[in-house]
C-alpha positions as CSV (number, residue, x, y, z in Angstrom):
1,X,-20.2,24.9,-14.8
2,X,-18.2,28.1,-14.1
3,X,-18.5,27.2,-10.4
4,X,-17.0,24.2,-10.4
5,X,-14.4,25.3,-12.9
6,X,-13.3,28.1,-10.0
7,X,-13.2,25.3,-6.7
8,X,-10.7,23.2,-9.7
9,X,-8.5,25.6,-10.2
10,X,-8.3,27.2,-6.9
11,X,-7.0,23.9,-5.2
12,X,-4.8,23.1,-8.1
13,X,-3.6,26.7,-7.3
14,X,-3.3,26.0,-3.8
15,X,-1.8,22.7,-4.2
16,X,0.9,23.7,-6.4
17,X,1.7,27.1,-4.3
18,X,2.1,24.0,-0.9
19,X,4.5,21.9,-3.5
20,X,6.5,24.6,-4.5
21,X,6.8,26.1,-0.5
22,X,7.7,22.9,1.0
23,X,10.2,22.2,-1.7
24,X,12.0,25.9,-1.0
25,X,12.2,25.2,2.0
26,X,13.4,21.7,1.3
27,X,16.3,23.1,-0.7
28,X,16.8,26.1,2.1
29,X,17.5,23.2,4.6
30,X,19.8,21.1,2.4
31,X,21.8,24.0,1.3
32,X,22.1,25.2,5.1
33,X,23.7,21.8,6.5
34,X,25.9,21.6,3.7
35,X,27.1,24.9,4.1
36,X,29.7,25.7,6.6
37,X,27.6,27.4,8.7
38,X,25.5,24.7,9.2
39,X,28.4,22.6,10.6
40,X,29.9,25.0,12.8
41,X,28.3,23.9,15.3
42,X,29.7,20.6,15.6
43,X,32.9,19.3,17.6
44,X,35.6,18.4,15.8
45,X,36.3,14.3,16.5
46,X,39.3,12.9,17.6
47,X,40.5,9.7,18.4
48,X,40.9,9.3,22.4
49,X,43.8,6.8,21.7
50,X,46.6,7.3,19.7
51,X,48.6,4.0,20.1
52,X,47.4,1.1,20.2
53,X,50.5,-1.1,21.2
54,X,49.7,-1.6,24.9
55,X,45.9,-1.7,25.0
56,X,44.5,-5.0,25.6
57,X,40.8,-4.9,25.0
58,X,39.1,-7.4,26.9
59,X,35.2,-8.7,26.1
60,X,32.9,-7.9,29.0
61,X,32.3,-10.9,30.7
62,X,28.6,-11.5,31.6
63,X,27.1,-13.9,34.2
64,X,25.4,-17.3,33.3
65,X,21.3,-16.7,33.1
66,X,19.3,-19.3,34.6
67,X,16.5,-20.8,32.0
68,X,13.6,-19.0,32.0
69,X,10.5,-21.6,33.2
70,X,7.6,-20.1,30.5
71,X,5.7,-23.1,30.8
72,X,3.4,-21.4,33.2
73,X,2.9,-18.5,30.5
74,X,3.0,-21.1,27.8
75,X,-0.2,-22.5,29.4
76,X,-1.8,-19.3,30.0
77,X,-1.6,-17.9,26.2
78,X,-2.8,-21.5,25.2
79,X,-6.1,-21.1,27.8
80,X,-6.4,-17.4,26.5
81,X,-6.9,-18.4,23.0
82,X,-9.4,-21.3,23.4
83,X,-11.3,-18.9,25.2
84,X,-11.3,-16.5,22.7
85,X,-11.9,-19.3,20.7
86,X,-15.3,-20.5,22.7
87,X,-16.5,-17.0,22.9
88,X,-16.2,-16.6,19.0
89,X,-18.2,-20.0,18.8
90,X,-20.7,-18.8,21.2
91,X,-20.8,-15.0,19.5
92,X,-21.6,-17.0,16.1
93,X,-24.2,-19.6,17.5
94,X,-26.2,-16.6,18.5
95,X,-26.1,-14.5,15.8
96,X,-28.2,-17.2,13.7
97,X,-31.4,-17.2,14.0
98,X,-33.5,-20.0,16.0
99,X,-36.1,-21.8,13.5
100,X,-39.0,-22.6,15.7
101,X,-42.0,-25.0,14.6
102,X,-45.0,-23.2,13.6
103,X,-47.7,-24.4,15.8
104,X,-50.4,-26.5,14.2
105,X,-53.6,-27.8,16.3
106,X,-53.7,-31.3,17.1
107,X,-49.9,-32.5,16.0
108,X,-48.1,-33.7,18.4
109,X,-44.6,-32.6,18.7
110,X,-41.3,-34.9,19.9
């Protein structure tokens, strides 16, 4: 009973002392990119225009698409699944077992 008392307590040791790391660490992060130091790295953002008086923003004008034909692909998946279809039916009608007569003298069978 002492034995298993020991393996219990040593991975509810362990356990807690792998909470308690990964939420230092946790916190050592957070505080880090909060800081200053962790955004001294970044550029400062500015606006690449000021005025926006004489800027005329036009939406990018994209070529017609044909139609895609997917009747071709349409038939394919359709052909695809009513094989997978067949080979489940065939998988099934051999996994049951065949019933065969048992052979008795003299009776004549069909």
């Amino acid at each position: 009973m002492g034995f298993i008392f020991k393996i219990v307590l040593a991975f509810g040791i362990g356990a807690g002392a792998m909470v308690g790391l990964q939420s230092m660490w946790l916190s050592q992060i957070k505080n880090y990119v909060l800081s200053d130091y962790g955004r001294r790295g970044l550029p400062e953002m500015k606006p690449v225009v000021t005025r926006f008086e004489g800027v005329k923003i036009t939406p990018p004008i994209f070529t017609p698409m044909a139609p895609i034909d997917t009747r071709a692909a349409q038939r394919a998946a359709i052909n695809a699944m009513g094989h997978q279809i067949y080979l489940q039916n065939r998988a099934a009608a051999n996994a049951v077992p065949i019933i065969r007569p048992i052979p008795v003298p003299g009776m004549r069978r069909y």
